[in-house]
C-alpha positions as a LaTeX table, in Angstrom:
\begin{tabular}{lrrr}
\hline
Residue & $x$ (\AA) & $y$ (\AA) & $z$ (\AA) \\
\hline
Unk1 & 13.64 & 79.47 & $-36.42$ \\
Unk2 & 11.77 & 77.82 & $-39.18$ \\
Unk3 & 13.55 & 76.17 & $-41.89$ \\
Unk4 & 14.58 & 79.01 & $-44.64$ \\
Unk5 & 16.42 & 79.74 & $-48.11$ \\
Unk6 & 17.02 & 83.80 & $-46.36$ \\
Unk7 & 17.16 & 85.00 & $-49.77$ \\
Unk8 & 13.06 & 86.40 & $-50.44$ \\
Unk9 & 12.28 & 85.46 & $-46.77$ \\
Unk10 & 10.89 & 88.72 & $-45.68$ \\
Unk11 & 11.83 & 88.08 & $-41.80$ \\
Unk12 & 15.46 & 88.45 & $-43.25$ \\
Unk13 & 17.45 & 91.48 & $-44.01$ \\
Unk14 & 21.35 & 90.96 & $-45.61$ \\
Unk15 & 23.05 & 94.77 & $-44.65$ \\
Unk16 & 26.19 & 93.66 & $-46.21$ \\
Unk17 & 28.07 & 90.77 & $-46.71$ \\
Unk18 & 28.91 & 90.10 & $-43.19$ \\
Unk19 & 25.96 & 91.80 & $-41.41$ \\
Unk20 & 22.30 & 89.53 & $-41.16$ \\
Unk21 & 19.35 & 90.71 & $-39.54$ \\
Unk22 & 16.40 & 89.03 & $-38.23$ \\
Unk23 & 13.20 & 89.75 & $-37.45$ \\
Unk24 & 11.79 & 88.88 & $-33.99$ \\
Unk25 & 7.98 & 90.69 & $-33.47$ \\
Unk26 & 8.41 & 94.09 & $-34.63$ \\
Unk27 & 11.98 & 94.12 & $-33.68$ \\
Unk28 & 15.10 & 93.03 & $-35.45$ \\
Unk29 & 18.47 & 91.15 & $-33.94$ \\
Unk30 & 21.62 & 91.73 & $-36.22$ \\
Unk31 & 23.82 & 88.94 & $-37.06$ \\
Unk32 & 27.18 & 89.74 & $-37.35$ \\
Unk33 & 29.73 & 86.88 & $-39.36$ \\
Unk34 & 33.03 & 86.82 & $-36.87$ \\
Unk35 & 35.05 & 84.94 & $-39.01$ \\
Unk36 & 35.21 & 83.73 & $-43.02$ \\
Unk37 & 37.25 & 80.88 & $-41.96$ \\
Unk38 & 35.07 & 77.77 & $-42.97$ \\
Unk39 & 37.10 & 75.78 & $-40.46$ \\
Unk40 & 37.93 & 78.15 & $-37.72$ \\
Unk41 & 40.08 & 77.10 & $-34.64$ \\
Unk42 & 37.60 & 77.42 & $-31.62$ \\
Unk43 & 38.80 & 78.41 & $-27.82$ \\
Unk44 & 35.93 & 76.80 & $-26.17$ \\
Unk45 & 37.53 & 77.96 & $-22.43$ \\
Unk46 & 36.92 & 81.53 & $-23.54$ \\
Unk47 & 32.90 & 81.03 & $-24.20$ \\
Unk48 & 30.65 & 81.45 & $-22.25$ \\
Unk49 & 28.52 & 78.50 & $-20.77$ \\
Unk50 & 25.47 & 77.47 & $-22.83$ \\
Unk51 & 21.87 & 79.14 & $-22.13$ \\
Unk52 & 18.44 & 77.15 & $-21.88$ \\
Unk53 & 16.77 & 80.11 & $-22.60$ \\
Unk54 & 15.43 & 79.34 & $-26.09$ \\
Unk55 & 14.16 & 82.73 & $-26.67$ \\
Unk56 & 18.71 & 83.72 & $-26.93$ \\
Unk57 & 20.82 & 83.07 & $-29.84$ \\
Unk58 & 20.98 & 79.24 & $-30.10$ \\
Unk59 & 17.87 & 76.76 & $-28.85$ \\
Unk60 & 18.06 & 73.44 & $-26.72$ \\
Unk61 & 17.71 & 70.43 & $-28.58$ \\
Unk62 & 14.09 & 69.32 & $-30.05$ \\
Unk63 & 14.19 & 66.21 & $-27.60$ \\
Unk64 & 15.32 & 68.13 & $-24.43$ \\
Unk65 & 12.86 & 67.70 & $-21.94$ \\
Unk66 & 10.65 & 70.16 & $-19.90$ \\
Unk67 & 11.70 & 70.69 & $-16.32$ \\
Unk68 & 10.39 & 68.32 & $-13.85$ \\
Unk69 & 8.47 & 70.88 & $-11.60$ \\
Unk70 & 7.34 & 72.60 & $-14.75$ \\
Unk71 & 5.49 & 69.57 & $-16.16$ \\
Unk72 & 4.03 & 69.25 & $-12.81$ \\
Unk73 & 2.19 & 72.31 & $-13.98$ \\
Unk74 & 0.56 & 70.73 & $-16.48$ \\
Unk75 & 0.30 & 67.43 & $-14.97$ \\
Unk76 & $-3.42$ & 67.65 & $-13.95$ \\
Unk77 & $-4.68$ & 70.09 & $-16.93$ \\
Unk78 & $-6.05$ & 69.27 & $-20.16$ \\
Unk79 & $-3.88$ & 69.39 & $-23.02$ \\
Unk80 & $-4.80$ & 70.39 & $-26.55$ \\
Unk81 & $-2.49$ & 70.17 & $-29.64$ \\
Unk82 & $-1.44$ & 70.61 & $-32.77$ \\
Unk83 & 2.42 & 70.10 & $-32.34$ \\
Unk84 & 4.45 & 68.17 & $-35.10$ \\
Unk85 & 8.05 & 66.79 & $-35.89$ \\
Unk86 & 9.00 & 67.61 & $-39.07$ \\
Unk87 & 10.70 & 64.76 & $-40.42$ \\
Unk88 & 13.10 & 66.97 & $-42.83$ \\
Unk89 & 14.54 & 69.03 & $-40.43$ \\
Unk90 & 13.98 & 68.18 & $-36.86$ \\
Unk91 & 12.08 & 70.96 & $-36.21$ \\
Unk92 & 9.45 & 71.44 & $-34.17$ \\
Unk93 & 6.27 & 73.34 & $-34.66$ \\
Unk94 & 2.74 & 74.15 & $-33.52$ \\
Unk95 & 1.12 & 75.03 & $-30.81$ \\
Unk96 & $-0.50$ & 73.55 & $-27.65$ \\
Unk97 & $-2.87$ & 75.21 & $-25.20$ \\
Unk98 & $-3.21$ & 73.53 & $-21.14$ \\
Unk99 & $-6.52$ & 74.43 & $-19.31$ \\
Unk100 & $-8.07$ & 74.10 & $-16.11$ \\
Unk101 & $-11.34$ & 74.83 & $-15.58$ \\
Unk102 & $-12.34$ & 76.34 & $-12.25$ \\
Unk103 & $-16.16$ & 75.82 & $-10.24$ \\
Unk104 & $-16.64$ & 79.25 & $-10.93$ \\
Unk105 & $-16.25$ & 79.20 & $-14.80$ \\
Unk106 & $-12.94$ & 80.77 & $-14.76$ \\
Unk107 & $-9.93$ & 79.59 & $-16.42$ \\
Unk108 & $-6.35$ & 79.47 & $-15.95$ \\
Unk109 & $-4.59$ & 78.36 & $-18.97$ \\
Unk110 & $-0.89$ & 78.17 & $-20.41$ \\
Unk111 & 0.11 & 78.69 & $-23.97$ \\
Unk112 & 3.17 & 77.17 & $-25.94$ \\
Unk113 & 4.37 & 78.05 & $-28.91$ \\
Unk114 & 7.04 & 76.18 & $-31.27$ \\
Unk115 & 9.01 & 77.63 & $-33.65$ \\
Unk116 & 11.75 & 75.35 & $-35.06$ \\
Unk117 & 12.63 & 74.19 & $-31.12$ \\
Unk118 & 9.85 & 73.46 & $-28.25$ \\
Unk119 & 10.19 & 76.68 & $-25.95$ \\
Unk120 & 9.56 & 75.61 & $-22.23$ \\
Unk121 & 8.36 & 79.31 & $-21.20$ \\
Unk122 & 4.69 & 79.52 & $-21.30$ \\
Unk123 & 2.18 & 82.40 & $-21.77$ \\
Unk124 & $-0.01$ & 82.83 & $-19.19$ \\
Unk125 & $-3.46$ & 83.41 & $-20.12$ \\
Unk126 & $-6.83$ & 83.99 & $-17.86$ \\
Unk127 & $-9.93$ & 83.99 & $-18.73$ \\
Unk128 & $-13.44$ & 82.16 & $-18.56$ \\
Unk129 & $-16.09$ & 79.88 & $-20.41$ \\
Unk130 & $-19.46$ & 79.83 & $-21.20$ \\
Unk131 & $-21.38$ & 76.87 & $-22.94$ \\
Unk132 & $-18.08$ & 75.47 & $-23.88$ \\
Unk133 & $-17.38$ & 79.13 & $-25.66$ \\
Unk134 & $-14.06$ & 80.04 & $-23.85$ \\
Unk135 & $-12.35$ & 83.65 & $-23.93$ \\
Unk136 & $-8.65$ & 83.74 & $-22.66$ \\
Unk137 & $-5.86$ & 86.75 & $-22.80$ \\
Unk138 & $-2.32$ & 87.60 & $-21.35$ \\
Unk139 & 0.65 & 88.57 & $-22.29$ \\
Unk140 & 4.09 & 87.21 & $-23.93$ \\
Unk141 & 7.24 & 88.88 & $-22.77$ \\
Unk142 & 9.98 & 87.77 & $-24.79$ \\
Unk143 & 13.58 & 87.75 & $-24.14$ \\
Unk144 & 15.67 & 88.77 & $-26.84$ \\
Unk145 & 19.36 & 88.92 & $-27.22$ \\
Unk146 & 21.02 & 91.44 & $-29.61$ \\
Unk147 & 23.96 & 90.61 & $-31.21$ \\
Unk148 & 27.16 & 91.59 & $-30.86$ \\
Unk149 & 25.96 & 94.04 & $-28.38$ \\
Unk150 & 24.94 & 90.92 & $-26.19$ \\
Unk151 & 21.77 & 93.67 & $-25.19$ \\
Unk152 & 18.37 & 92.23 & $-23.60$ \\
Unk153 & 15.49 & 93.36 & $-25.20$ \\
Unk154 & 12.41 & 92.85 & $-23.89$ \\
Unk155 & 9.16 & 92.65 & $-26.25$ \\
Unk156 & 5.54 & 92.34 & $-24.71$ \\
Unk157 & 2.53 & 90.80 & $-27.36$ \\
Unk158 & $-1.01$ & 90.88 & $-26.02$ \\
Unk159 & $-2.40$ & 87.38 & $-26.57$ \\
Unk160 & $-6.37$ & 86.76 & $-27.43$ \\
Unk161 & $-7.59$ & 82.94 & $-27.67$ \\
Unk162 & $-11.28$ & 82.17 & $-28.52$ \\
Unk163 & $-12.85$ & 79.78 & $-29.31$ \\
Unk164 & $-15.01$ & 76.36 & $-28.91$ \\
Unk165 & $-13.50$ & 74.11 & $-25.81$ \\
Unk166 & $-14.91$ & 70.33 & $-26.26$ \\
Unk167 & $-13.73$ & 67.28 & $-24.75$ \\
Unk168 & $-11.64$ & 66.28 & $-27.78$ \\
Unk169 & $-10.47$ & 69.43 & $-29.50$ \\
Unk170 & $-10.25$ & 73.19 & $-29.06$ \\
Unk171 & $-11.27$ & 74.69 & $-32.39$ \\
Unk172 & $-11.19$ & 78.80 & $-32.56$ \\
Unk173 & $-9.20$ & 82.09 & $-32.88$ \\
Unk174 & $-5.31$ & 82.85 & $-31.54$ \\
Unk175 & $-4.36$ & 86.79 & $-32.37$ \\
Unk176 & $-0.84$ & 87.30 & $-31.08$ \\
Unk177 & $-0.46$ & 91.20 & $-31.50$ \\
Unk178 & 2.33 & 92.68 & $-33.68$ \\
Unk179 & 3.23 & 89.28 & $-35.30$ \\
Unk180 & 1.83 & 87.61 & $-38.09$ \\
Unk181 & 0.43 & 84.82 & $-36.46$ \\
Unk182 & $-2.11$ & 81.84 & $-37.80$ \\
Unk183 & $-5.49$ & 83.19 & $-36.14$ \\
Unk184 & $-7.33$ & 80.00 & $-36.79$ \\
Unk185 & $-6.64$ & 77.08 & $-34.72$ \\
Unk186 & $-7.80$ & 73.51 & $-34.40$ \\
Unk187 & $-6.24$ & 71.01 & $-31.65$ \\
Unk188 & $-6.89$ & 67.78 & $-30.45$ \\
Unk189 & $-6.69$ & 66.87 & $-26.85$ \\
Unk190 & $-3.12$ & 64.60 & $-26.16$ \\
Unk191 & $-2.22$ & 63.13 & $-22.84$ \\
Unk192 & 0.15 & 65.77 & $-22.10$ \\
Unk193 & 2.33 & 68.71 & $-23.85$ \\
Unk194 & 5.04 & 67.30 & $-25.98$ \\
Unk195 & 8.02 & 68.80 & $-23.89$ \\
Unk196 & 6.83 & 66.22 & $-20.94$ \\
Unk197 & 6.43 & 63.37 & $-23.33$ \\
Unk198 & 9.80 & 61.42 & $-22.48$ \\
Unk199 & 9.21 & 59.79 & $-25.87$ \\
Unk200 & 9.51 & 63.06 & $-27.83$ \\
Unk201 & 7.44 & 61.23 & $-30.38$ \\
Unk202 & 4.39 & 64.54 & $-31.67$ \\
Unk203 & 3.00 & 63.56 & $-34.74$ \\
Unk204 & 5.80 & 63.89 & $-37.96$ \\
Unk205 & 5.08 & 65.95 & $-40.83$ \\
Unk206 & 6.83 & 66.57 & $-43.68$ \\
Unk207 & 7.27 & 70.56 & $-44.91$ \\
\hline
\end{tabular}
């Protein structure tokens, strides 16, 4: 999640002083504090092992890398981003968009989106393009985890990008539906999507 002071944020809710709830789409996860013990003693044999699924409670680290077979994906599409490292916090954010253009003006293309941590679970988007004017849609199925239930919740987003497609930089519209999303978009074409770039070097930026 984004860096935050909770306190005015509007994707925050405090219920009481133990209970926190957060706002994922138009759903919220609760947050419940299991201890006020600032230096609890921890039973690490009794918990369970740790998820990669960065969509749960808890992300991978910013500089974990992609899957292997998941880059290869990627590998021979064109990349356009706007993904940064903010210096601050370690976060990462943006977004970054893989095409590939078919003979028949179709296009098959793969969305990522970074929120505080680079999530490895693209959208998949279709579409085609027309004097460099591409239209692409799918859907987002998130994941959730609801605390302390531990219950899946699953939340579907119909995604619309349009826009201009050049040779150095996408420039158009994203509409994610039922979040508050930046519609307006302008990325420049990289080598490859940052979660393949053993370097883990995006461009910084400071919040």
């Amino acid at each position: 999640m984004p860096n935050t002071p909770i306190v005015g944020d509007p994707r925050y809710r405090s219920i009481n002083p133990t209970t926190l709830a957060v706002q994922h789409g138009n759903g919220w996860q609760t947050l419940t504090r299991c201890t006020t013990n600032p230096n609890p003693v921890l039973d690490y044999s009794n918990m369970p092992a740790a998820s990669l699924n960065t969509n749960e409670q808890g992300t991978s680290h910013p500089n974990t890398a992609m899957a292997e077979p998941d880059c290869g994906r990627t590998a021979k599409m064109r990349v356009y981003s706007d993904a940064y490292l903010s210096e601050e916090t370690g976060d990462v954010g943006g977004i970054e968009l893989a095409v590939a253009e078919k003979n028949d003006s179709t296009i098959d293309a793969l969305l990522f989106i970074y929120e505080g941590a680079p999530n490895d679970e693209a959208i998949p988007l279709s579409g085609g393009v027309a004097n460099k004017y591409v239209t692409l849609q799918g859907n987002w199925v998130e994941h959730l985890v609801e605390y302390p239930s531990k219950k899946e919740i699953v939340q579907r987003h119909f995604v619309r990008v349009e826009g201009k497609l050049g040779s150095a930089a996408f420039q158009g519209d994203l509409k994610i539906e039922g979040l508050a999303f930046p519609e307006k978009a302008r990325l420049k074409q990289v080598p490859q999507i940052w979660l393949c770039n053993k370097r883990g070097n995006p461009a910084t930026k400071t919040p």
